[in-house]
C-alpha positions in Angstrom: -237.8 10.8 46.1 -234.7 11.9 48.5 -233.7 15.5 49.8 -230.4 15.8 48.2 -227.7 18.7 47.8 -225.5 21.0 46.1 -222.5 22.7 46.2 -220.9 25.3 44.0 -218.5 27.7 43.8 -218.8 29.8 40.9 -217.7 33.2 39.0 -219.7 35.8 37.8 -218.8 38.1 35.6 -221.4 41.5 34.3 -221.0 43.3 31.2 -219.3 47.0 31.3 -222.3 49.6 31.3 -222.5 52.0 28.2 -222.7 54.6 31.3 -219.3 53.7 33.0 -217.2 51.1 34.5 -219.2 51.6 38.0 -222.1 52.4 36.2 -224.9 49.3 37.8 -224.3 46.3 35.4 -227.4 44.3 34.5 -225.8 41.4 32.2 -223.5 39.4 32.7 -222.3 35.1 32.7 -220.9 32.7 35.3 -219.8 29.4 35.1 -217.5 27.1 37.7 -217.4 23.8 39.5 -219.9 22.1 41.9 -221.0 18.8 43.3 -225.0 17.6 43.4 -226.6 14.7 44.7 -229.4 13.0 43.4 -231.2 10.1 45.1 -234.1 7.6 44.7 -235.9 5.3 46.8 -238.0 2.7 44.9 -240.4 -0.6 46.1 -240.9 -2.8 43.5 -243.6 -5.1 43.0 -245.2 -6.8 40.0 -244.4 -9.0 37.0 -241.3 -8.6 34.5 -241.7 -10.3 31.3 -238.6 -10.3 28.8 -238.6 -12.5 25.7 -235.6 -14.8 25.2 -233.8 -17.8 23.7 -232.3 -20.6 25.8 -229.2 -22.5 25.1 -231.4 -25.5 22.7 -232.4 -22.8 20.6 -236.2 -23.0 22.4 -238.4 -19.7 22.8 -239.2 -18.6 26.0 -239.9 -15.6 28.6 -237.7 -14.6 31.2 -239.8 -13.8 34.0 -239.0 -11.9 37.1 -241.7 -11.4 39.9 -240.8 -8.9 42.6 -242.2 -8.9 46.1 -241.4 -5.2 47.9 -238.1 -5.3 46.3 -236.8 -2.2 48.0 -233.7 -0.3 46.5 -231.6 3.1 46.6 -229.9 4.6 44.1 -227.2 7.3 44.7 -225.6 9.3 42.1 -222.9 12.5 42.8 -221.8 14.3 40.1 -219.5 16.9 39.1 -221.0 19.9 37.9 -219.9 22.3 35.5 -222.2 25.4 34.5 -222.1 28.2 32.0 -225.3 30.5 32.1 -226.3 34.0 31.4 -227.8 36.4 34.3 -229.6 39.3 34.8 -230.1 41.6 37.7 -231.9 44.8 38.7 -232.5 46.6 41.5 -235.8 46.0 43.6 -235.4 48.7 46.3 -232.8 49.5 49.0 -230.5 47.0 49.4 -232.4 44.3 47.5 -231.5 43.2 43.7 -233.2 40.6 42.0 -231.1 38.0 40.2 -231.9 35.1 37.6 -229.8 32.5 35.9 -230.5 30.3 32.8 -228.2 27.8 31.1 -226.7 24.4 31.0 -224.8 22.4 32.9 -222.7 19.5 32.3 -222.6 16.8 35.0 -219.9 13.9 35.2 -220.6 10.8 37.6 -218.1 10.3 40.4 -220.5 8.2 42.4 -222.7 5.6 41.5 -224.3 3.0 43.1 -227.2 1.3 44.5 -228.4 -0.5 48.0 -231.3 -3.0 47.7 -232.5 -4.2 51.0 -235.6 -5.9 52.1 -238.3 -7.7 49.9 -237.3 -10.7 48.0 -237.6 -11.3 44.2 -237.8 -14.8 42.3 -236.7 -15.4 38.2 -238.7 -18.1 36.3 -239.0 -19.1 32.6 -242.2 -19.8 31.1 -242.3 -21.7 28.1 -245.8 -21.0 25.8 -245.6 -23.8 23.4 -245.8 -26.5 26.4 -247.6 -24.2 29.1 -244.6 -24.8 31.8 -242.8 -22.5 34.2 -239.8 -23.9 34.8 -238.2 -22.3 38.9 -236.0 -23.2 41.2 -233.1 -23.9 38.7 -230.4 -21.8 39.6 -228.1 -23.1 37.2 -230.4 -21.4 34.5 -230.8 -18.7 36.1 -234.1 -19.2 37.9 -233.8 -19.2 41.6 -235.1 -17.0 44.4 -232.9 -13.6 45.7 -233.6 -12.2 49.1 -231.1 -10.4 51.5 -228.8 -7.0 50.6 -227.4 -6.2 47.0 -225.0 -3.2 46.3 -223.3 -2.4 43.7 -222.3 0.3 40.8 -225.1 2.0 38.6 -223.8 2.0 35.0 -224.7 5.5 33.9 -222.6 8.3 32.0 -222.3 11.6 31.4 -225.4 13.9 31.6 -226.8 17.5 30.5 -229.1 19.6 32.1 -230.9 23.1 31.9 -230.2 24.7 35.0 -232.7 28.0 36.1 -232.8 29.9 39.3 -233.7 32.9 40.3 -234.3 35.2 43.9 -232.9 38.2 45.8 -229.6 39.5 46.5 -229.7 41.2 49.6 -226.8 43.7 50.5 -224.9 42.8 53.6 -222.0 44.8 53.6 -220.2 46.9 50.6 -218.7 44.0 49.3 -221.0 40.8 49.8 -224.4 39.7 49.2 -226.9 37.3 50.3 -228.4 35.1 47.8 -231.7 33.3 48.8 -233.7 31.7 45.6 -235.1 28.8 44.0 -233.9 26.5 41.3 -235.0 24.0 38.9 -232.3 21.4 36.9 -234.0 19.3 34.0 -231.8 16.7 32.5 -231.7 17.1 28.8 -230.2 13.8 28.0 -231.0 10.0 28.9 -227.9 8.5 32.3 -227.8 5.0 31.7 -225.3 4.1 30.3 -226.0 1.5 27.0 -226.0 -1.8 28.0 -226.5 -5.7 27.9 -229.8 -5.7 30.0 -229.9 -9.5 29.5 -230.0 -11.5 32.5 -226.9 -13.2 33.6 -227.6 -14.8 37.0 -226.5 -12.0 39.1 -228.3 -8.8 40.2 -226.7 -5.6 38.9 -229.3 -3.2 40.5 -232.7 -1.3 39.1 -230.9 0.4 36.4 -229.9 -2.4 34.6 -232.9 -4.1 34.3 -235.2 -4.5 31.1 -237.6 -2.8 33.1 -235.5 0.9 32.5 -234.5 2.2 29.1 -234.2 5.7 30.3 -233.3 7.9 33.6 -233.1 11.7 33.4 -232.8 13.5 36.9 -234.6 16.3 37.9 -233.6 18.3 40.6 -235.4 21.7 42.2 -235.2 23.4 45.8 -234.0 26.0 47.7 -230.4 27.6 47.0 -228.6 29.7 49.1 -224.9 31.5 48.7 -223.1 34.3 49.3 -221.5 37.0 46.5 -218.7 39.0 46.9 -218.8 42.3 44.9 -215.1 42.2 43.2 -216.2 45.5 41.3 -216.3 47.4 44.7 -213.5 45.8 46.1 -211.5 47.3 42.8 -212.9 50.2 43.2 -211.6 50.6 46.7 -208.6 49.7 45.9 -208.0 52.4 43.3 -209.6 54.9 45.4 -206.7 53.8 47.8 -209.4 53.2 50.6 -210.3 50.3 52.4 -213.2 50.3 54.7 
């Protein structure tokens, strides 16, 4: 796991009161545009096994033995939320504020880093109890050294819930100091050919991952500007 980040800017937009247009609105939605990180740092160690045929037509398994294979992965995406909210008043100059939704997230970057550690490819055929290694031509050799390279993921979708306090700096803009929590609702990798060609294409395209869907939670902080007082102001013909 990796400290990562976010960055929105979003609008906000709260329901009319039944008691008048300056009347404290409690309801309201917000959606706009924002980038977020996620990262992962992963050793790998152990046994792969992954059934296979060979060029003869012969059974065998594809075996890949990892010795502290270390790698990164690094995904930013651009995030797009729509999610309803709810405030109320907590006391003088305080407001408590939550938000719950989705958010749709689209891959701009995504790659990995694999450094350190060494991993080795063999095929073991049962029927004649023999390991064949050190054949790179079919694909068994030993890889040690840096890989990098792109992820092959897609399109994701997430729940997205925060909630915290909304402290009153001026008349026109608040802090915001909460918490959050993102789940991703659907699976990243994208679908492919996890068989092995000969080349390393990183973590994520290994038989040893069907399925990667981020999670994300922390501390959020922002700024609001009240656009309801600054209309109000402006009608009022004062500006203080």
């Amino acid at each position: 796991m990796k400290f990562n980040y976010s960055i929105n800017a979003c609008y906000s937009y709260f329901f009319p009161s039944r008691l008048g247009l300056y009347a404290e609105r409690h309801w309201g939605i917000q959606t706009g545009i924002g980038l977020q990180s996620f990262g992962l740092v992963s050793t790998q160690n152990g046994l792969s096994e992954t059934p296979d045929v060979d060029t003869d037509g012969d059974n065998y398994t594809f075996r890949i033995k990892y010795n502290n294979w270390k790698e990164e992965q690094q995904l930013l995406y651009v995030t797009i939320p729509v999610a309803l909210q709810y405030k109320v008043g907590l006391g003088v100059g305080h407001k408590l504020i939550t938000s719950v939704g989705l958010k749709l997230a689209l891959p701009v970057i995504h790659k990995y880093k694999a450094e350190g550690g060494k991993f080795s490819t063999t095929g073991y055929y049962e029927k004649w109890n023999l390991e064949l290694y050190d054949l790179p031509q079919h694909g068994f050799s030993t890889f040690t050294g840096k890989s990098t390279g792109n992820l092959f993921v897609r399109p994701t979708l997430f729940t997205s819930t925060d909630i915290g306090d909304l402290i009153k700096i001026s008349r026109f803009v608040d802090l915001y100091i909460g918490a959050y929590v993102d789940y991703g609702l659907t699976n990243t990798l994208k679908l492919t050919d996890k068989h092995w060609t000969g080349a390393y294409k990183g973590l994520f395209a290994s038989s040893e991952i069907s399925s990667v869907k981020p999670i994300a939670f922390g501390i959020k902080m922002g700024v609001y500007i009240n656009s309801i007082s600054i209309i109000k102001r402006i009608k009022q013909g004062r500006w203080e």
